[in-house]
TORKOL-4160 file (C-alpha; in steps of 0.2 Angstrom, whole numbers, padded with zeros to 4 digits, m for minus):
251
<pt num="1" X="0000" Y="0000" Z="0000"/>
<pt num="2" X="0014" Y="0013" Z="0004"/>
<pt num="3" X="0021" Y="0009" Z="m0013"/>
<pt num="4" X="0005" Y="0012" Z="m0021"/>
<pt num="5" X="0002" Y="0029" Z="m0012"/>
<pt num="6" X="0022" Y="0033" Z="m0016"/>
<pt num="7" X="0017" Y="0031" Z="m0035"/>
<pt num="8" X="m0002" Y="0039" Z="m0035"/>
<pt num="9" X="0007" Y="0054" Z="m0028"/>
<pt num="10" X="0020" Y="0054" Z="m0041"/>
<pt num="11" X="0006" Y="0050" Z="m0054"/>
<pt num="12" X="m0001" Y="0069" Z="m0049"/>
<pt num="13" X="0012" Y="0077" Z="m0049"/>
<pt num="14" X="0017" Y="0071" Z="m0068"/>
<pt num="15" X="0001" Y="0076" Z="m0072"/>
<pt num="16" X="m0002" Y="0094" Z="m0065"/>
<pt num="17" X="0018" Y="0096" Z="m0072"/>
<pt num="18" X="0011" Y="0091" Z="m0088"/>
<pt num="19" X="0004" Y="0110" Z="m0092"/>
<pt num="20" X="m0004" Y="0101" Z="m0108"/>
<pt num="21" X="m0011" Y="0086" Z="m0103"/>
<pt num="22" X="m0020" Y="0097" Z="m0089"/>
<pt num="23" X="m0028" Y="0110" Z="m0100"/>
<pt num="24" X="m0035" Y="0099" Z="m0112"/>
<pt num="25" X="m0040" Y="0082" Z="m0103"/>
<pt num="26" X="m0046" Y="0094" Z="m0085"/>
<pt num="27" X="m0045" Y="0112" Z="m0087"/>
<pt num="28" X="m0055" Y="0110" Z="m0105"/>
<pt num="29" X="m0068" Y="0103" Z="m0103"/>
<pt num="30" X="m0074" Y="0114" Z="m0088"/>
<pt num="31" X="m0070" Y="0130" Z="m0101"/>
<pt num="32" X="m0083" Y="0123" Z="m0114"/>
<pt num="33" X="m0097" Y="0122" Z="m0100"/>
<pt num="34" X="m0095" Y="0141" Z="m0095"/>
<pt num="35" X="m0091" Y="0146" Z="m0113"/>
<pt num="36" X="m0107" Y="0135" Z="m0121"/>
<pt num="37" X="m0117" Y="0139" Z="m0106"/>
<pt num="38" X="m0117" Y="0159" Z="m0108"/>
<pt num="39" X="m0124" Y="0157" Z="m0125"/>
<pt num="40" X="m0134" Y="0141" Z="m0120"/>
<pt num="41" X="m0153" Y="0140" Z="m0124"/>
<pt num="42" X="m0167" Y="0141" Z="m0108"/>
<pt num="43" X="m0181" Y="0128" Z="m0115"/>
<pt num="44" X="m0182" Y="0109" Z="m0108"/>
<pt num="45" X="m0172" Y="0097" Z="m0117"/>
<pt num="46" X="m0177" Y="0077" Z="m0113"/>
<pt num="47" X="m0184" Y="0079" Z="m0098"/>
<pt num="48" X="m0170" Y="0091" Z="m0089"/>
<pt num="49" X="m0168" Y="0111" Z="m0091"/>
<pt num="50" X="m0157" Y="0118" Z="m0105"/>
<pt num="51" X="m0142" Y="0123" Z="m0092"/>
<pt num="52" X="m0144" Y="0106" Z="m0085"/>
<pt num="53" X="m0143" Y="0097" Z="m0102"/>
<pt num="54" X="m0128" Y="0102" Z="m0106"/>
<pt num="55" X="m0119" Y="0100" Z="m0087"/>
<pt num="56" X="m0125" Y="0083" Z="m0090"/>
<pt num="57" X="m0116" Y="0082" Z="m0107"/>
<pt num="58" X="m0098" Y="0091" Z="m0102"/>
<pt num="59" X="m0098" Y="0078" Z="m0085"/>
<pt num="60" X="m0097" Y="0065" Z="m0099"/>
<pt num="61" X="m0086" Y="0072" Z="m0110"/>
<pt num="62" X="m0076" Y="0076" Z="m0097"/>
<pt num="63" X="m0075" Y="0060" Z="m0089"/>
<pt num="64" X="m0072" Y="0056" Z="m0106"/>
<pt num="65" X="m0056" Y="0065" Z="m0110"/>
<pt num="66" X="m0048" Y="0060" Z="m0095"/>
<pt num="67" X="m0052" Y="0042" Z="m0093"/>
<pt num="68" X="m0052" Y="0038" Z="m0112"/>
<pt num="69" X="m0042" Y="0050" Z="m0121"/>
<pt num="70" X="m0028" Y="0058" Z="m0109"/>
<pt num="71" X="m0026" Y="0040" Z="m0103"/>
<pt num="72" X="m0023" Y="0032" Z="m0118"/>
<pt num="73" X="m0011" Y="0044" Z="m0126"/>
<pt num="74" X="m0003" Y="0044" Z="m0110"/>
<pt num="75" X="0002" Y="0027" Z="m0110"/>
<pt num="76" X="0006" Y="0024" Z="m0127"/>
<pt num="77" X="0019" Y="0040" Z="m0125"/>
<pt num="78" X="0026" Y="0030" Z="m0109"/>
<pt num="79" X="0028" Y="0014" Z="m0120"/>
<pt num="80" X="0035" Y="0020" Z="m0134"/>
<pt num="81" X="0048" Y="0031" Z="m0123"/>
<pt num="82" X="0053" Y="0014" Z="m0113"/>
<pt num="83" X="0045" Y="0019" Z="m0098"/>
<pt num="84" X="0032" Y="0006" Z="m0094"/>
<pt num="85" X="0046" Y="m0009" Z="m0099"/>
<pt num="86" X="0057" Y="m0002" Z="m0086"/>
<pt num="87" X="0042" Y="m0004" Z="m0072"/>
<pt num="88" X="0042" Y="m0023" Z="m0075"/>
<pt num="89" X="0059" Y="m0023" Z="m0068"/>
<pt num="90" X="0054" Y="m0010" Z="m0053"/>
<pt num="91" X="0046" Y="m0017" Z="m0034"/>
<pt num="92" X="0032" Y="m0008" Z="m0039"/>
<pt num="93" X="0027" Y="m0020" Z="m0051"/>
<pt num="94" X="0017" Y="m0016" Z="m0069"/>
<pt num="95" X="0000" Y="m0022" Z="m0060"/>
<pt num="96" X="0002" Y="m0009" Z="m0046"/>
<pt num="97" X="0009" Y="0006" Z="m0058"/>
<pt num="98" X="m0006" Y="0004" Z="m0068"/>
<pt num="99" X="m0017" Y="0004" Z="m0053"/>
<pt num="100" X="m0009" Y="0021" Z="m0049"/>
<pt num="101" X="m0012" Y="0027" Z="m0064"/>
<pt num="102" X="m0029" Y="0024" Z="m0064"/>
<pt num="103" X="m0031" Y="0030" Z="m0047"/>
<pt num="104" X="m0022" Y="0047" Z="m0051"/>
<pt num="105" X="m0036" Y="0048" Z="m0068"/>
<pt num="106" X="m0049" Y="0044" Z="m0053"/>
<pt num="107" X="m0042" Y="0057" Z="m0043"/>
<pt num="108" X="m0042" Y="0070" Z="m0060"/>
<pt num="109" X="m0060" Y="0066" Z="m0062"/>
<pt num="110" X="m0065" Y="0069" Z="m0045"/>
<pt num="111" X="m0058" Y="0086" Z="m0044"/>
<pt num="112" X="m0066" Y="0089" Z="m0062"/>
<pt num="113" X="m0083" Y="0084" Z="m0055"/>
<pt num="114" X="m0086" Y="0093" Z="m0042"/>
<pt num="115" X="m0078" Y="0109" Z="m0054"/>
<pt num="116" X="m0091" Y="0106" Z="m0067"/>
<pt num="117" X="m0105" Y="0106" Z="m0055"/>
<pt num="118" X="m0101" Y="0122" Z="m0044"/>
<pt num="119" X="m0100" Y="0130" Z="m0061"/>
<pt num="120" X="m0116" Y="0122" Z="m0067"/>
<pt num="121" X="m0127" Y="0129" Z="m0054"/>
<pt num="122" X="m0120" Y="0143" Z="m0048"/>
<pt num="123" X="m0114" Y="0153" Z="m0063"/>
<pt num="124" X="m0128" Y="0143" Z="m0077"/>
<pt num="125" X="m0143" Y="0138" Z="m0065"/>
<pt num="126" X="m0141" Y="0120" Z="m0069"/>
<pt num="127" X="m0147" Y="0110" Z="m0055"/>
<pt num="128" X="m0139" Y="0098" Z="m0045"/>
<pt num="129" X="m0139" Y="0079" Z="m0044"/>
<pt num="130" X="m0157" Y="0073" Z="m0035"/>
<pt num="131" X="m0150" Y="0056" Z="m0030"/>
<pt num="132" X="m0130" Y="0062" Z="m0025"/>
<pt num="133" X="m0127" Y="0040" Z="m0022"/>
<pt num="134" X="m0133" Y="0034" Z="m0038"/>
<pt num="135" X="m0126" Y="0049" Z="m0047"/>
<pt num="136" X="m0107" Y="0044" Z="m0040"/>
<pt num="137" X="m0111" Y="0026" Z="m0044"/>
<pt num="138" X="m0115" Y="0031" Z="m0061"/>
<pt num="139" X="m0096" Y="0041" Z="m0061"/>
<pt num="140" X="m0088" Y="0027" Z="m0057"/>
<pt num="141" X="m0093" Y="0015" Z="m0068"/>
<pt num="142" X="m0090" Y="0027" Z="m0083"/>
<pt num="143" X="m0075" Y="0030" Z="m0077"/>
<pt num="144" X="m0071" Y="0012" Z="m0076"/>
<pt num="145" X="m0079" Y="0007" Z="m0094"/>
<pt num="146" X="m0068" Y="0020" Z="m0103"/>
<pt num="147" X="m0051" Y="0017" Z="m0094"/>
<pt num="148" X="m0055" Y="0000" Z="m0101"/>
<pt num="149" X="m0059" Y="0006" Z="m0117"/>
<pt num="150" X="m0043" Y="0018" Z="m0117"/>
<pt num="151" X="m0031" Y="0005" Z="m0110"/>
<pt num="152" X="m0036" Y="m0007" Z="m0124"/>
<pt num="153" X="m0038" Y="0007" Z="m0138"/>
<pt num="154" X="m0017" Y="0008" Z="m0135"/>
<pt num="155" X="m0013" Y="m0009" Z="m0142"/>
<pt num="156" X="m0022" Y="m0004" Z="m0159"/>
<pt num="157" X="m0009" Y="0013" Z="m0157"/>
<pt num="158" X="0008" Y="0011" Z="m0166"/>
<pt num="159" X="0018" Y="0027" Z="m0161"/>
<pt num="160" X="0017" Y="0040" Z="m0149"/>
<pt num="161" X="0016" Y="0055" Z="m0162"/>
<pt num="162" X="0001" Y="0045" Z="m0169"/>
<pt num="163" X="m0008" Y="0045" Z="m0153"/>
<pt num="164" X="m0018" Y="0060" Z="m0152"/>
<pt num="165" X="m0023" Y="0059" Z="m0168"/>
<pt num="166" X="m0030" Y="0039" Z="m0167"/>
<pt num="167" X="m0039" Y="0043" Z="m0151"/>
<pt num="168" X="m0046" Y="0061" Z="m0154"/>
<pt num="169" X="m0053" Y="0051" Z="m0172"/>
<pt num="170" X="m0065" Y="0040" Z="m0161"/>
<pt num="171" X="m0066" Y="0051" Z="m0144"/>
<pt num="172" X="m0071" Y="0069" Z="m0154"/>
<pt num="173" X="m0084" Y="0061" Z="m0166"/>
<pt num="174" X="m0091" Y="0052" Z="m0151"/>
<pt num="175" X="m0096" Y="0064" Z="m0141"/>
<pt num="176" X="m0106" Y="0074" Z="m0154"/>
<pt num="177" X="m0113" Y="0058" Z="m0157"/>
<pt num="178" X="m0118" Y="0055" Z="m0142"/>
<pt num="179" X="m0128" Y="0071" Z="m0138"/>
<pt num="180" X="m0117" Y="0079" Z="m0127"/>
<pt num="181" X="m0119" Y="0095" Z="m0134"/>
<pt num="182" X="m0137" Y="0094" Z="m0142"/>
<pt num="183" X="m0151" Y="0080" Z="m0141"/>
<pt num="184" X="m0148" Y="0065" Z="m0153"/>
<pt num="185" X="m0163" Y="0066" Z="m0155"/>
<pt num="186" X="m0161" Y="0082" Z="m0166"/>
<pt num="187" X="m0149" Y="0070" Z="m0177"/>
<pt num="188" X="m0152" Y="0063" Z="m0193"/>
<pt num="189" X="m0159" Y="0045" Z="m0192"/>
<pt num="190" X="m0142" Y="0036" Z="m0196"/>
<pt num="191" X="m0134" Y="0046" Z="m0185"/>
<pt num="192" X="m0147" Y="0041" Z="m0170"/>
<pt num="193" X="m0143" Y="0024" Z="m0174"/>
<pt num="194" X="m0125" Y="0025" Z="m0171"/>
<pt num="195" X="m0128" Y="0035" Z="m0154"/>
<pt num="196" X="m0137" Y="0021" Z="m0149"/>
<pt num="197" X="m0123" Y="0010" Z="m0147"/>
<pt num="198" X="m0110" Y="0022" Z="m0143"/>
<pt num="199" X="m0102" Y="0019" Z="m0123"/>
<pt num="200" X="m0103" Y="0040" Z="m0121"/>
<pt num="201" X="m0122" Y="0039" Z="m0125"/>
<pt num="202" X="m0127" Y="0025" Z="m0111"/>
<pt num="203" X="m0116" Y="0034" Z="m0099"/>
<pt num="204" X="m0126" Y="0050" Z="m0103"/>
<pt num="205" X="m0142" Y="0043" Z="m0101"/>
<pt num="206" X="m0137" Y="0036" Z="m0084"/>
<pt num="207" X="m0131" Y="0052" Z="m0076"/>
<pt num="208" X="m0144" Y="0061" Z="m0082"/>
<pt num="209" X="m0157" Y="0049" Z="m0074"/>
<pt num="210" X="m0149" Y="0055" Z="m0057"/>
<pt num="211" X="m0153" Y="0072" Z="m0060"/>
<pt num="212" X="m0174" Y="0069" Z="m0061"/>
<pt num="213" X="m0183" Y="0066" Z="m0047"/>
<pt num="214" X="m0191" Y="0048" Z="m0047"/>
<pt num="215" X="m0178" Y="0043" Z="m0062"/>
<pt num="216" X="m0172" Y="0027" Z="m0060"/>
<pt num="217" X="m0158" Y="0019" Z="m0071"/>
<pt num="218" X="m0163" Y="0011" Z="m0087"/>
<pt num="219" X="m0154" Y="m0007" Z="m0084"/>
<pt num="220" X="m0150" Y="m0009" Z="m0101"/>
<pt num="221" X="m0140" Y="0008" Z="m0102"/>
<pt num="222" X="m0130" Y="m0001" Z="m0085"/>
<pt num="223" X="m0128" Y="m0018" Z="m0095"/>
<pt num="224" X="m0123" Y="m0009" Z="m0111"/>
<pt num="225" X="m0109" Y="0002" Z="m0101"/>
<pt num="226" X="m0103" Y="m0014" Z="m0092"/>
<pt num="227" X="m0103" Y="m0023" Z="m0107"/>
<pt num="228" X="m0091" Y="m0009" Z="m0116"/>
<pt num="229" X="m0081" Y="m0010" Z="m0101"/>
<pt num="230" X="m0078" Y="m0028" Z="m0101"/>
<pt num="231" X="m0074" Y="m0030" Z="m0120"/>
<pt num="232" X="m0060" Y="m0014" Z="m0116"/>
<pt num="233" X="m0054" Y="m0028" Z="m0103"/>
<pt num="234" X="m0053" Y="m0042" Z="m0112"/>
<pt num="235" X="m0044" Y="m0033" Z="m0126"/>
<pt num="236" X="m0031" Y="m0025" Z="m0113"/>
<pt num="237" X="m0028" Y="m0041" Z="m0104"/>
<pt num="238" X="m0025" Y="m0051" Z="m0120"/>
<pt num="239" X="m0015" Y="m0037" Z="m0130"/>
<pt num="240" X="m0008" Y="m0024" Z="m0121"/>
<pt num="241" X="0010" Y="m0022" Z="m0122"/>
<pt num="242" X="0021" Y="m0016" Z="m0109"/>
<pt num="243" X="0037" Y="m0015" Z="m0122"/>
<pt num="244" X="0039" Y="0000" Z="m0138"/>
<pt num="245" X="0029" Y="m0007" Z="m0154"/>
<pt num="246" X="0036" Y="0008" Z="m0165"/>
<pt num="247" X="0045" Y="m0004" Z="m0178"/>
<pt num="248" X="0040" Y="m0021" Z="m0173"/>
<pt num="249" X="0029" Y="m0030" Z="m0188"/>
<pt num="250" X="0020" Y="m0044" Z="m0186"/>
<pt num="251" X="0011" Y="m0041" Z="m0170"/>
């Protein structure tokens, strides 16, 4: 345990050093909700008020970008410098480093969360979560699904300079997708049907359902999230790589 708090503590400091990991996967996202929300509609939209909507949506994208995207480039930068083959031959040990990795992202998103809604309500007149338990419950598992999904997105990655640009391709055009910024239902019909699948658009519905009064969770946007999370799992437990691939063929 001490080793594992030694390393969550150096996990923070590497990122808060990190000027432009911090800005874009934390600082960002919570720019968007005061920059949208000035501008930002007042009618309903799916049950919830405009300023509420879109508090909902930039909690997602922002758990998002730092569990998904900031994570995944992340790591793949570490590989391909030699830094996560060197922690195999560390105490620490590469089961514990990721774990404090993980933690520190956990920690990144708390600090987001809790941002995002002061801003929300006090500054936009969003309103806060009516159920505070299920609304963390449903944090936690986003969070868990897409560090899945980001840890396993890594082994399709070849190169660090090609890391941004392979995750922003499927994190970007996701999250419009998903209705993070406007209803999908709003979307052209093909479009619609793509959302429907899409991890970002079940975790949506899930914390919006702790925001109205009587909502409870829709099970089949908590299997579907799960699901995503446990198909990340299995493709990071069977093809994750510890070692540089930037030259290797055939693997």
């Amino acid at each position: 345990m001490r080793l594992f708090l030694h390393e969550l503590r150096a996990q923070q400091l590497l990122f808060w050093r990190n000027r432009e990991a911090a800005f874009f996967s934390f600082l960002f996202p919570i720019l968007l909700l005061a920059l949208i929300g000035s501008v930002y509609g007042d009618e309903p939209i799916e049950g919830v008020s405009a300023p509420t909507f879109l508090l909902i949506g930039l909690l997602g994208y922002g758990v998002a970008a730092d569990a998904f995207a900031a994570l995944a480039i992340t790591l793949v930068v570490r590989r391909e410098a030699g830094l996560l083959k060197r922690v195999r031959g560390t105490p620490l040990g590469p089961g514990m480093y990721l774990a404090a990795v993980i933690a520190s992202t956990v920690v990144v998103i708390a600090l987001q969360v809790v941002a995002q809604l002061l801003l929300g309500v006090y500054m936009l007149g969003a309103d806060w979560p009516q159920r505070p338990a299920p609304f963390v419950f449903a944090i936690l598992v986003g969070a868990a699904a897409f560090a899945a999904l980001g840890i396993a997105v890594t082994t399709v990655v070849r190169t660090a300079e090609g890391s941004s640009a392979v995750v922003n391709a499927i994190y970007l055009p996701m999250a419009f997708i998903s209705g993070v910024f406007f209803s999908t239902e709003e979307m052209p019909a093909f479009l619609q049907a793509i959302s429907e699948v899409l991890p970002l658009t079940y975790f949506l519905d899930l914390i919006r359902a702790t925001f109205i009064p009587g909502e409870g969770f829709d099970a089949s946007a908590v299997t579907a999230l799960v699901v995503w999370g446990l198909v990340g799992l299995a493709v990071a437990l069977r093809r994750f790589r510890w070692e540089p691939r930037e030259g290797v063929t055939g693997s």
